[in-house]
VEXZAVEX-464312 format. One record per residue (C-alpha): y, z, x; residue in three letters. Coordinates in Angstrom, 2 decimals. Each point is the difference from the previous one (the first is absolute). Example, Ala and Ser with C-alpha at 12.3 -4.5 7.8 and 13.67 -1.06 7.14 Angstrom:
# VEXZAVEX-464312
yy;zz;xx;base
-4.50;7.80;12.30;Ala
3.44;-0.66;1.37;Ser
This chain:
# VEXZAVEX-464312
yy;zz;xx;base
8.21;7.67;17.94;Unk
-1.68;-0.75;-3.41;Unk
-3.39;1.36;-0.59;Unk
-2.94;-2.16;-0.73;Unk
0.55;-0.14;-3.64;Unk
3.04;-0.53;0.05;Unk
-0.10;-2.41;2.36;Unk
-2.09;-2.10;-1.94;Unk
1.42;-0.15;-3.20;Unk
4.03;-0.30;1.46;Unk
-1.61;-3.31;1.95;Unk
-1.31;-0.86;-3.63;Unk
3.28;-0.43;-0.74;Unk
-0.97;2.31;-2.84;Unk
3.05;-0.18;-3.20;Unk
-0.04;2.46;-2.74;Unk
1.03;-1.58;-3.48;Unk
-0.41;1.81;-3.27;Unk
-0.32;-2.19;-2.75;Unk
-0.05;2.55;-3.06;Unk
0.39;3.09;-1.42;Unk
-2.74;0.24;-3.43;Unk
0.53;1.76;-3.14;Unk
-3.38;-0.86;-1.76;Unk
-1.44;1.56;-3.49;Unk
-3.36;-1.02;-1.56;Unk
-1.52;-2.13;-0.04;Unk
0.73;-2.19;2.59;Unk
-0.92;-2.42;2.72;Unk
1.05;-2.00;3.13;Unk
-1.56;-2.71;2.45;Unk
1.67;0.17;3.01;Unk
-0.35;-3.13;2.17;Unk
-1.59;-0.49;3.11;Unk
3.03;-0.64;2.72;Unk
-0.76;-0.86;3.61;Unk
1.59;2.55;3.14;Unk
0.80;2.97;-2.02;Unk
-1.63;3.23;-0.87;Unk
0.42;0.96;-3.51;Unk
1.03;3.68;-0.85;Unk
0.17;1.86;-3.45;Unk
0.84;4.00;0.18;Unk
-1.02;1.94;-3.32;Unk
3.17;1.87;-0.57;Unk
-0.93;0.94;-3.58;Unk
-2.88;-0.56;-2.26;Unk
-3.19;-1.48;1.66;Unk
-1.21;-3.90;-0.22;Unk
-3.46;-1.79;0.80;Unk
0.15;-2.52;3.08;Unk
-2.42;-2.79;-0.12;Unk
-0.03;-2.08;3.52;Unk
-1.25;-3.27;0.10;Unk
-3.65;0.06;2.05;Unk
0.02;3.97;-0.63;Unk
-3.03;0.56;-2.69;Unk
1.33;3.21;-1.25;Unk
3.58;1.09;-1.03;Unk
2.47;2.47;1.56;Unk
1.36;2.75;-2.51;Unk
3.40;0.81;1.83;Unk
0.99;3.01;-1.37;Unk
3.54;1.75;0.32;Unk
0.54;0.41;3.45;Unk
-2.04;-2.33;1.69;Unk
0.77;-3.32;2.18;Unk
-2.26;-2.80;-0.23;Unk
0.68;-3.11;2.62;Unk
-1.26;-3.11;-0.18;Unk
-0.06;-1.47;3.44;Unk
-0.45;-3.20;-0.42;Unk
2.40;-1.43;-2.66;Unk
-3.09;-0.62;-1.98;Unk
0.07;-0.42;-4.03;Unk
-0.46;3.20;-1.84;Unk
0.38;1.50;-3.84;Unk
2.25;3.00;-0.71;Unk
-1.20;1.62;-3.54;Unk
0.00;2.84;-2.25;Unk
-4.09;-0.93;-0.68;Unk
0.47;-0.45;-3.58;Unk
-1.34;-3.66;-1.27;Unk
0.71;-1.39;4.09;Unk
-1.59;-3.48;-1.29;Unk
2.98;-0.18;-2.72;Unk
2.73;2.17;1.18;Unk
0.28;-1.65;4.19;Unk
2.69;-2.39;-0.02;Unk
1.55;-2.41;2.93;Unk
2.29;1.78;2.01;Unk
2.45;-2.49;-0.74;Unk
-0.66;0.32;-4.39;Unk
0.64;3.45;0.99;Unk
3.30;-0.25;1.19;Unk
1.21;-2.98;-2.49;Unk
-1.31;2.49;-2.74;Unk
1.72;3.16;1.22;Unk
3.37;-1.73;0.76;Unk
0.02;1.62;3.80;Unk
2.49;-2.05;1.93;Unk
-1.17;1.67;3.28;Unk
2.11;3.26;0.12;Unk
-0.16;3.23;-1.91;Unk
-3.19;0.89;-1.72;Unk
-3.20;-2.31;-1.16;Unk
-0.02;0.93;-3.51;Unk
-3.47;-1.18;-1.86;Unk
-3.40;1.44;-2.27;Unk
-0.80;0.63;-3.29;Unk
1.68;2.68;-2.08;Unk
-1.50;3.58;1.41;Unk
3.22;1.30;2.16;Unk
-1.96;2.91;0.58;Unk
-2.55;-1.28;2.08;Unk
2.33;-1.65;2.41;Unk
-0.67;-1.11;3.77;Unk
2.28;-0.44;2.21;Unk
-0.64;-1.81;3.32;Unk
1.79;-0.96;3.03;Unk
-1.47;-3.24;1.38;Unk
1.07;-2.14;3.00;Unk
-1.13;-1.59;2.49;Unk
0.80;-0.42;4.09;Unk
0.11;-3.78;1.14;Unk
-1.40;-1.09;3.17;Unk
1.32;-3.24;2.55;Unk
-2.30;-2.60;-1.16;Unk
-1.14;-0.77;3.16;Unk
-0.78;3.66;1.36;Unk
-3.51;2.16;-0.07;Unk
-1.76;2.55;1.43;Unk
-3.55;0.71;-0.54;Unk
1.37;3.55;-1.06;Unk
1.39;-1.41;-3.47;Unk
-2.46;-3.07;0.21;Unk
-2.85;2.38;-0.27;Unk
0.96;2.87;-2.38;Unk
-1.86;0.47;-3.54;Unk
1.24;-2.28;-3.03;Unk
1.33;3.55;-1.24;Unk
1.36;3.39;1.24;Unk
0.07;2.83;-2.62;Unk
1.60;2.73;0.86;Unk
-0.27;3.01;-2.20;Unk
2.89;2.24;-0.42;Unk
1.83;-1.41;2.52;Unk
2.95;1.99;0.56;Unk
-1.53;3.31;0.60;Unk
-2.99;-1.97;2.12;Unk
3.03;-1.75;2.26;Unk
2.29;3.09;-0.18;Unk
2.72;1.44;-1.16;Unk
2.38;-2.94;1.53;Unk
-1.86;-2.38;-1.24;Unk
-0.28;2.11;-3.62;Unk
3.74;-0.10;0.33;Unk
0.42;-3.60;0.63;Unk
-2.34;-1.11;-2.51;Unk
2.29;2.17;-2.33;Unk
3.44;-1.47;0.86;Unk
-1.63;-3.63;-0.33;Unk
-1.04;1.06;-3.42;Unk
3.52;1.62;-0.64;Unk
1.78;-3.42;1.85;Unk
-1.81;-3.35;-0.55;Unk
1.38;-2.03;-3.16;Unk
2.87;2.67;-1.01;Unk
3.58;-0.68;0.14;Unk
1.49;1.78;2.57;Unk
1.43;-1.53;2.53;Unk
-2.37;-0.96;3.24;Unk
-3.38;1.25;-2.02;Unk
-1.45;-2.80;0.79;Unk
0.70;-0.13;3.32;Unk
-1.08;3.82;0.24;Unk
-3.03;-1.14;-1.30;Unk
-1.21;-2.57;1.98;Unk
0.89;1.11;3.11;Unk
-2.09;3.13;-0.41;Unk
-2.56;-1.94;-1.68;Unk
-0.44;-1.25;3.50;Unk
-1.95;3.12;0.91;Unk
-2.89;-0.37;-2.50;Unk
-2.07;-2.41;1.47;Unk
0.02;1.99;3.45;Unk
-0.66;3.00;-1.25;Unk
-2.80;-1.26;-2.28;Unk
-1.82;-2.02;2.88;Unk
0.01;3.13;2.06;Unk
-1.35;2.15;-2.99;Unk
-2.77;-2.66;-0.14;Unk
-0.94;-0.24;3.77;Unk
-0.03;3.99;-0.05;Unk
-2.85;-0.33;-2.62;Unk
-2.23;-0.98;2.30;Unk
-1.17;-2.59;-1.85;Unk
1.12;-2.62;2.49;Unk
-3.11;-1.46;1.59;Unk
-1.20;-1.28;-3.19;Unk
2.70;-2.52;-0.05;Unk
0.18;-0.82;4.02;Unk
2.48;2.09;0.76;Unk
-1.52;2.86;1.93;Unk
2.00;0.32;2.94;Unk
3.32;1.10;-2.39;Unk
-1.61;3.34;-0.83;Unk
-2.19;0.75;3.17;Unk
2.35;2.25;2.45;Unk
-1.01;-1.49;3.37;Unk
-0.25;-3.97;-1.42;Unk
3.27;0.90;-1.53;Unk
1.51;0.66;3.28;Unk
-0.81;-3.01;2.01;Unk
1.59;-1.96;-3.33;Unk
2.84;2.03;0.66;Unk
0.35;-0.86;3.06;Unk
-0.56;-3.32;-0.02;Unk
2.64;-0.44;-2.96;Unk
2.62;1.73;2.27;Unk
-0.45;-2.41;2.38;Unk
-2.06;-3.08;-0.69;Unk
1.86;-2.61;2.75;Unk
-1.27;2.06;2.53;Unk
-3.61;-1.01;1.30;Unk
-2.67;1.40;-1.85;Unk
-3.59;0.29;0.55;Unk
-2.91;1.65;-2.06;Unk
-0.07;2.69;3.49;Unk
3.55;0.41;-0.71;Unk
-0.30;0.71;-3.55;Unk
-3.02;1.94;0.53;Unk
2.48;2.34;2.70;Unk
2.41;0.03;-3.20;Unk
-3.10;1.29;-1.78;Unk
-1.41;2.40;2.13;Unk
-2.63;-1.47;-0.05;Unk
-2.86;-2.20;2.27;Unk
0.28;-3.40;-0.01;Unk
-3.21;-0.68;-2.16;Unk
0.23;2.69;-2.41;Unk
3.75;-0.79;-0.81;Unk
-1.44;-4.33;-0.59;Unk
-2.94;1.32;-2.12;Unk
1.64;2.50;-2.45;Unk
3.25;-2.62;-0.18;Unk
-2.39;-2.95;-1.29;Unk
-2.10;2.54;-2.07;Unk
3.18;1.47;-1.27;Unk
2.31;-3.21;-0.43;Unk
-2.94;-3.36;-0.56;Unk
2.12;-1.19;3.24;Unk
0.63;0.49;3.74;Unk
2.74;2.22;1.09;Unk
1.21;-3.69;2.13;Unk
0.03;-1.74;-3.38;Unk
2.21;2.48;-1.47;Unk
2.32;-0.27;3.14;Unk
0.26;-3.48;-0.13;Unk
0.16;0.03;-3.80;Unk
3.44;2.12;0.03;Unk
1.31;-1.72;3.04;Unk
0.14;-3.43;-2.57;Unk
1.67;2.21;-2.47;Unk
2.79;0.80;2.90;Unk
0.05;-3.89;1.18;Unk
0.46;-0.93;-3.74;Unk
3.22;2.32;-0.79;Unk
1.36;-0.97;3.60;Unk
-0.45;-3.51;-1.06;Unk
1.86;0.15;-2.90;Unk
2.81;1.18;1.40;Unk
3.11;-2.51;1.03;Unk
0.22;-0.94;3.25;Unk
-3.03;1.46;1.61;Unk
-2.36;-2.46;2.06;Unk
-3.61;-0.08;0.26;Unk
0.16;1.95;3.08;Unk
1.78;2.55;-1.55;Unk
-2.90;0.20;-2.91;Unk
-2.76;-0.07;2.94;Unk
1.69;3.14;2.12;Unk
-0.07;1.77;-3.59;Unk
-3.20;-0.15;-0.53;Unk
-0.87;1.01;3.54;Unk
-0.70;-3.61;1.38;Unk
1.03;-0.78;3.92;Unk
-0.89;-3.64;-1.13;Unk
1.72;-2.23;-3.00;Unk
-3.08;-2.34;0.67;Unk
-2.68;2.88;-0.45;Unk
1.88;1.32;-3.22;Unk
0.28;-3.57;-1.33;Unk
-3.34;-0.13;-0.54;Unk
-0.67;3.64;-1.17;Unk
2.51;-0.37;-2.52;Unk
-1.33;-3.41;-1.68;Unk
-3.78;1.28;0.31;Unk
1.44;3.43;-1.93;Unk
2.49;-1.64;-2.50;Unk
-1.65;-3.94;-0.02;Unk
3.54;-1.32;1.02;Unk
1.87;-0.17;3.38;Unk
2.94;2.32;0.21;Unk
2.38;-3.06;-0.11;Unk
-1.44;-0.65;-3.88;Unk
0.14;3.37;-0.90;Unk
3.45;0.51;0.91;Unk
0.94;-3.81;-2.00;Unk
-1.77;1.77;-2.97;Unk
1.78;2.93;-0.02;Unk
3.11;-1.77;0.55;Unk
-0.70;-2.62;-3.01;Unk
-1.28;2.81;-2.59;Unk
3.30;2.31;0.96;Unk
2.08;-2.56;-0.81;Unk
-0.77;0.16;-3.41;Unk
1.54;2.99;-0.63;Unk
């Protein structure tokens, strides 16, 4: 049985991909584009860079060691903070420029080798048409300084294998890689719910021990018929305390959430061959195909029968 956080992001159909391996001198520059369901990643192996995220006034110095994720996908500057008005280039003059073909090493800078950086950036793609307030909600950035010794000494370790693997030429370092790039954005999201600094962003209930539990719960069984009393049992907790600290915790009621995660279930039943609509109603706990009809188009603005031609019409592109 997977825990709650794991439970969330494996139904997030949540993909690893690493798309380079940096070897940058000064001075240089890069606009990364904005990219819709993926979080963005770039490890500091060596050297240290400024990261400048769109909406974020200030910019992040990620210094050797450190993680910084960008949630969101959204547009952001890597740079060594010489000149960054002259020296930030496209991502994509970046690559023509440097000649990187999409293996080995992203070669590019000016001519001072000995102030080289050297980053391992990536990011983890999402199904387009799955969310979860957990990932919907978190900051535009997460900096996390001196990551491997703050995650410990496994994650030190894998961080140091990625940065011996990803772009080399042995045989399956890329595969090495990415699979164990997989275990970044986990480990990250729980390093930034056990900050504490979760109710500024709505998400409260992650980090609170007995709001935590009745999630738990809940997420190890959500077809089975739930009620803010049960929850609050799951809790240990009265019924009115456990509704008051969830909304104050979460902006929502602990029913919404339920009913928000039981659409997430309908949607990846739905897009399954050969499943029917009853089969997407008992999923998401729902006696009646009539009764979750109607939830699902007031929570997605289609009926499940659209939804599932969507799906259908956009796969079949690939």
């Amino acid at each position: 049985m997977l825990d709650l956080l794991s439970d969330i992001l494996t139904n997030l159909s949540m993909r690893g991909t690493l798309y380079f391996r940096t070897s940058f001198t000064k001075p240089w520059g890069v606009a990364v584009p904005s990219y819709e369901n993926v979080a963005r990643f770039h490890f500091a192996h060596r050297g240290s860079c400024l990261v400048r995220v769109k909406g974020v006034e200030e910019p992040v110095n990620v210094a050797q060691g450190d993680l910084i994720i960008i949630p969101h996908g959204t547009a952001h500057d890597l740079y060594c903070g010489h000149d960054p008005e002259r020296t930030i280039m496209p991502l994509d003059t970046v690559l023509q420029a440097s000649g990187f073909d999409g293996s080995g090493v992203l070669v590019y800078g000016g001519d001072e080798p000995l102030s080289e950086t050297q980053l391992i950036c990536g990011h983890f793609a999402f199904e387009p048409n799955a969310k979860h307030i957990l990932m919907d909600r978190l900051p535009p950035l997460i900096h996390l300084e001196n990551y491997g010794e703050v995650a410990g000494k496994w994650m030190e370790a894998t961080l140091r294998v990625i940065g011996d693997e990803a772009g080399r030429k042995k045989m399956g370092g890329d595969l090495i890689a990415l699979k164990m790039s997989e275990a970044i954005l986990a480990q990250a999201v729980r390093s930034f719910i056990e900050t504490g600094d979760t109710i500024r962003w709505g998400l409260g209930a992650f980090s609170d021990k007995n709001l935590h539990r009745a999630l738990e719960a809940f997420h190890k069984a959500p077809s089975k018929t739930w009620t803010v009393e049960a929850l609050a049992t799951a809790a240990g907790m009265s019924r009115t305390s456990f509704a008051v600290s969830f909304q104050k915790k979460m902006s929502m009621t602990p029913m919404e959430y339920v009913t928000g995660w039981r659409m997430e279930m309908a949607k990846k039943t739905l897009q399954r061959p050969d499943t029917s609509l009853s089969d997407a109603a008992e999923s998401a706990g729902y006696a009646s195909d009539s009764a979750f009809a109607r939830v699902f188009k007031k929570e997605t603005g289609m009926t499940p029968a659209r939804f599932r031609q969507l799906n259908r019409t956009n796969h079949s592109v690939y």
